[in-house]
C-alpha positions as CSV (number, residue, x, y, z in Angstrom):
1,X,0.0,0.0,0.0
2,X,2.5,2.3,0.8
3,X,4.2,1.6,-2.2
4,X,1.6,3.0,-4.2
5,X,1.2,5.9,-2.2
6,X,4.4,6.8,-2.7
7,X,4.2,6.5,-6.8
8,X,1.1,8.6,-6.4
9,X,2.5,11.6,-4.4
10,X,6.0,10.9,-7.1
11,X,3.6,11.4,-10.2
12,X,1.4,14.4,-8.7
13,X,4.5,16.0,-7.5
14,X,6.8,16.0,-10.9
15,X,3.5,16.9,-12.4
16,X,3.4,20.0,-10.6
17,X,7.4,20.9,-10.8
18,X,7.0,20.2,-14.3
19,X,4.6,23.4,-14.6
20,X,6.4,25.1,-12.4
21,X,9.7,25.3,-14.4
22,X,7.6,25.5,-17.4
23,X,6.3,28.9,-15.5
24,X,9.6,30.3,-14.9
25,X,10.8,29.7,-18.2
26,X,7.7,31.4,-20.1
27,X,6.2,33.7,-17.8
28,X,5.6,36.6,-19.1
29,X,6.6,39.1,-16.1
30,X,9.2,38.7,-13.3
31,X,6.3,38.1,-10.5
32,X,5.4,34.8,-12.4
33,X,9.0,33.3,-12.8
34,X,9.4,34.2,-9.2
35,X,5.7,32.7,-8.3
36,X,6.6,30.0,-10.2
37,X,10.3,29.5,-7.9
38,X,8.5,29.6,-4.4
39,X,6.0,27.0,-5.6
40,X,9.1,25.1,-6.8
41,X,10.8,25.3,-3.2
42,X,7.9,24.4,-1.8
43,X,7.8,21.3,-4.2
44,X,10.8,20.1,-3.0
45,X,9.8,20.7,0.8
46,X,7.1,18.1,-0.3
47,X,9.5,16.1,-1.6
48,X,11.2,15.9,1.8
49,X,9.1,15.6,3.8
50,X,7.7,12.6,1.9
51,X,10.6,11.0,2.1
52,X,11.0,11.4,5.4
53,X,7.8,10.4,6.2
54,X,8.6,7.0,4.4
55,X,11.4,6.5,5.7
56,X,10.5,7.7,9.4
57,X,13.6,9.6,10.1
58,X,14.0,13.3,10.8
59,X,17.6,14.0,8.6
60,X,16.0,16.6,6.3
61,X,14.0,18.8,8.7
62,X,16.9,21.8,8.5
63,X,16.9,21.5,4.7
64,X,13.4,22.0,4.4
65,X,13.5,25.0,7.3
66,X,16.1,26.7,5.0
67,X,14.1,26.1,1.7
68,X,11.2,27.8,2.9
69,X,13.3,30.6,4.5
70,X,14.8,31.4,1.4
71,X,11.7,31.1,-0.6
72,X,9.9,33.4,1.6
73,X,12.2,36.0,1.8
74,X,13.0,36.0,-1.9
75,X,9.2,36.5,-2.4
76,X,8.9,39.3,-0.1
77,X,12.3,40.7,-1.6
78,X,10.5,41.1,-5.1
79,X,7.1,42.3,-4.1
80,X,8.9,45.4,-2.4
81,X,11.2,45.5,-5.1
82,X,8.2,45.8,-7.8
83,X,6.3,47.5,-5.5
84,X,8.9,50.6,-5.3
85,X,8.9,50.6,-9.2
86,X,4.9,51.1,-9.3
């Protein structure tokens, strides 16, 4: 059972990094490549935390803290940047 759980979340979550990086290649504006790069770290905080949750061990927990540091910080980073432009 938990095998095929684990395909499932695989599938659903390449699906979704897959559009992602499509995103940040062809968005049109800077706010959607950068959209597009926070829903890609979060993707990969998924990621983690699946694993870890398969493999019952806490090892990635700082990676994934980090990750969504950085993507929340770069997020805010741009919005005031485009926000001083307006």
């Amino acid at each position: 059972m938990m095998q095929t759980v684990l395909i499932v979340v695989s599938v659903i979550l390449s699906l979704a990094a897959a559009g992602a990086l499509y995103r940040m290649m062809k968005g049109p504006s800077l706010l959607d490549r950068v959209l597009a790069a926070d829903v890609l770290l979060a993707i990969i905080a998924a990621a983690l935390a699946t694993d870890m949750a398969i493999n019952s061990h806490l090892e990635n927990l700082a990676l994934m803290v980090a990750l969504s540091l950085i993507g929340f910080i770069g997020s805010v980073t741009v919005a005031r940047f485009v926000s001083d432009k307006r």
